[in-house]
C-alpha positions as CSV (number, residue, x, y, z in Angstrom):
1,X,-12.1,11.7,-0.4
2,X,-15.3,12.7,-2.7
3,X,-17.0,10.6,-5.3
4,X,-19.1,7.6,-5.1
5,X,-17.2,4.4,-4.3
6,X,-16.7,1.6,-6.8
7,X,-17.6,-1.9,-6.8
8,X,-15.3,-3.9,-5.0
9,X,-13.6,-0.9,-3.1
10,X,-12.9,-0.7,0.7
11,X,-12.9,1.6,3.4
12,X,-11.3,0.9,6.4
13,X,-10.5,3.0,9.5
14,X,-7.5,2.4,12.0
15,X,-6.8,4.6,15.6
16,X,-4.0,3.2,16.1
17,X,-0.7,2.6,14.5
18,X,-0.2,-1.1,14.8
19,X,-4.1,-1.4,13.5
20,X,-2.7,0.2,10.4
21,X,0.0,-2.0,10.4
22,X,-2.0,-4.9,10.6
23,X,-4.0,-4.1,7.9
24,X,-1.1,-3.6,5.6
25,X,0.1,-7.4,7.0
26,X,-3.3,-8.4,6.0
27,X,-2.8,-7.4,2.2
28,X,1.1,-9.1,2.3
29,X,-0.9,-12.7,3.4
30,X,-2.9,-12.3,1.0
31,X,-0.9,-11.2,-1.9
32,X,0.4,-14.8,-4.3
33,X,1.8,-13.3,-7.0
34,X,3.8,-10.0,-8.4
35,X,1.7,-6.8,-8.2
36,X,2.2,-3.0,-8.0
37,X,0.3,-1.2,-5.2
38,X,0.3,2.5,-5.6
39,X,0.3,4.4,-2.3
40,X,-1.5,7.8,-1.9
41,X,-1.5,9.8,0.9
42,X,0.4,13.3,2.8
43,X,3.5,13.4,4.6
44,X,2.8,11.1,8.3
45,X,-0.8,9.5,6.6
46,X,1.4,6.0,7.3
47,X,2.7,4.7,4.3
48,X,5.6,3.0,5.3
49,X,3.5,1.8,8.6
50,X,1.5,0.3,6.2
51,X,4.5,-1.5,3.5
52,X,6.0,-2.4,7.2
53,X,2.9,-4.1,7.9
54,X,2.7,-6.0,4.2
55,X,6.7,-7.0,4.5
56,X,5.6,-8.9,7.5
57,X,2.5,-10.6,5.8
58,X,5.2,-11.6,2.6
59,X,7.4,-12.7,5.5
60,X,10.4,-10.4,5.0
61,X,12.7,-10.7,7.9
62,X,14.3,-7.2,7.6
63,X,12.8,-3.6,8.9
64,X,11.3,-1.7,6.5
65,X,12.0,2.1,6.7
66,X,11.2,5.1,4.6
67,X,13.2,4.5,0.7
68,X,12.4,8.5,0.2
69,X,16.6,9.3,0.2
70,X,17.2,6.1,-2.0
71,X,14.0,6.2,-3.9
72,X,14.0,2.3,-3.7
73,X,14.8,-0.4,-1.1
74,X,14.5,-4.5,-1.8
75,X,13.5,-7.0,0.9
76,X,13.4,-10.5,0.6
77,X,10.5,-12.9,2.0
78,X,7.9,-15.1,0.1
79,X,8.2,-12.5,-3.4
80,X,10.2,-9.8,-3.3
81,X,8.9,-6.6,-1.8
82,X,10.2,-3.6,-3.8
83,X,9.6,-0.4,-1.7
84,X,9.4,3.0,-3.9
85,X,9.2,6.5,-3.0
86,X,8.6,8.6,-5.8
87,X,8.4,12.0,-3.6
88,X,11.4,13.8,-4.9
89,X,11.3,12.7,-8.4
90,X,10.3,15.4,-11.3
91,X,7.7,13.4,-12.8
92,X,10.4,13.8,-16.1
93,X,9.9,10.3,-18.5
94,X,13.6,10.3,-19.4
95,X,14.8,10.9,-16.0
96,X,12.7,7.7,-14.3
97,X,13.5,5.5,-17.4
98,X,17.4,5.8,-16.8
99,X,16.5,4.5,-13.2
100,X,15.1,1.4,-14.6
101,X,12.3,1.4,-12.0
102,X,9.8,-0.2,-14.9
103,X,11.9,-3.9,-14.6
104,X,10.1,-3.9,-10.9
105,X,6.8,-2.9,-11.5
106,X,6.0,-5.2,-11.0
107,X,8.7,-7.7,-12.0
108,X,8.6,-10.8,-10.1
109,X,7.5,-9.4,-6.6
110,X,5.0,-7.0,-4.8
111,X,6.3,-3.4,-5.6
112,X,4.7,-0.6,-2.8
113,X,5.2,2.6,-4.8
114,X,5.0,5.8,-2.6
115,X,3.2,8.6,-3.9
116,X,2.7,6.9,-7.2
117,X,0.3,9.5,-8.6
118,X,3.8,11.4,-9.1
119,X,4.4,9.3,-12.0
120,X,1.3,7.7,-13.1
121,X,2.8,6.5,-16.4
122,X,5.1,4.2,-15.0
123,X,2.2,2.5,-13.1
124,X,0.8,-0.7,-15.0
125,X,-3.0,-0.7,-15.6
126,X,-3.6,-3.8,-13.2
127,X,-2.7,-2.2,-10.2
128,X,-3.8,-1.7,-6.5
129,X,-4.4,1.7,-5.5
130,X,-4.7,2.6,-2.1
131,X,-5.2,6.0,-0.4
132,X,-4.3,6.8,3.3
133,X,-6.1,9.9,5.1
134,X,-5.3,11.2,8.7
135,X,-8.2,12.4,10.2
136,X,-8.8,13.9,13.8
137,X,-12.2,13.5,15.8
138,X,-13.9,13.5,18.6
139,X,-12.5,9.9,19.6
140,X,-8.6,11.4,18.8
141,X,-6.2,10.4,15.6
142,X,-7.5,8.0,12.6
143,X,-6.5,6.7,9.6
144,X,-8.9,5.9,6.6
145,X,-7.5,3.2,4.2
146,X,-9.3,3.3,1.0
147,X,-8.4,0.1,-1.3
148,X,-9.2,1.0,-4.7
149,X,-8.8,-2.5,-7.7
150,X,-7.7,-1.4,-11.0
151,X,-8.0,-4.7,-12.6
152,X,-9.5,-8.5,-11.7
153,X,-6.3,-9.5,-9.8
154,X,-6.0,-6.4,-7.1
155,X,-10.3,-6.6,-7.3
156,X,-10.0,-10.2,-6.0
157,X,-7.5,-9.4,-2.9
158,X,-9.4,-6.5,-1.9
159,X,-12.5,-9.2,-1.6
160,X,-10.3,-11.4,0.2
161,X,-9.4,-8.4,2.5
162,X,-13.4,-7.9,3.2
163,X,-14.2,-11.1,4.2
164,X,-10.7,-11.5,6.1
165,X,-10.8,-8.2,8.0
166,X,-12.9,-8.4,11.6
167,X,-14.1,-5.8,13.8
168,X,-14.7,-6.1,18.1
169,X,-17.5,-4.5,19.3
170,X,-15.7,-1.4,20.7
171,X,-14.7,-0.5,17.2
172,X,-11.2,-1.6,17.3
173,X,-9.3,-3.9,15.1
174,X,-9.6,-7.5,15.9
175,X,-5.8,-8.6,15.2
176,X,-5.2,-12.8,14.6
């Protein structure tokens, strides 16, 4: 990722996959009321690690897997989690307004929209973005996790995320 980061943005790195995890059930405890959080990142960067991670912060009690054949999936814990995967979808206006995908985003629950920068117009202006990179280095396989607020709601969590988040001394997630 290039540019200069914002106020009130966050980098975080994860080696492992349940760190990633974690940080997505981080964000679900955190998260009170309906918002969309747009998901950026390639093919294995660990989307759906990370929405399986949040469903277990919002307390959903079923498995969450990959939505990319039925482009949405519901789950039910303390606000609905609607899980989107926009990968094979045109970016065509008409053709994602006869889905009716608008009435969730974000409707009355946490909506986790996968490869949202596919269709940015159906993506509210108060929104959380956040961008997952695999990266490889001397220490093996990484993940950053950038959170980026677009709006005084999503800028608010990310805070709470900062001072929530700690770190051991060996550079590993410390998991509560």
């Amino acid at each position: 990722m290039q540019g200069k980061m914002q106020q009130a943005e966050l980098l975080l790195t994860t080696r492992k996959e349940e760190e990633t995890a974690y940080v997505g059930e981080l964000l679900g405890r955190i998260i009170s009321e309906p918002l969309v959080v747009a998901l950026q990142g390639e093919l294995g960067a660990g989307k759906t690690v990370f929405v399986r991670g949040a469903a277990r912060g919002l307390e959903a009690a079923d498995q969450v897997t990959s939505p990319t054949f039925v482009l949405m999936k519901i789950y039910q814990g303390r606000l609905p989690l609607y899980h989107f995967d926009f990968y094979r979808l045109s970016g065509d206006a008409d053709e994602t307004l006869e889905l009716g995908f608008e009435e969730y985003l974000p409707g009355d629950g946490t909506a986790f929209v996968e490869w949202a920068e596919r269709l940015p117009d159906l993506i509210p202006p108060d929104h959380l973005q956040v961008k997952l990179e695999l990266f490889h280095d001397q220490y093996g396989e990484g993940r950053r996790i950038w959170f980026i607020p677009h709006g005084s709601e999503s800028r608010k969590i990310v805070e709470k995320i900062s001072e929530t988040i700690t770190w051991r001394t060996d550079g590993s997630l410390q998991q509560t």
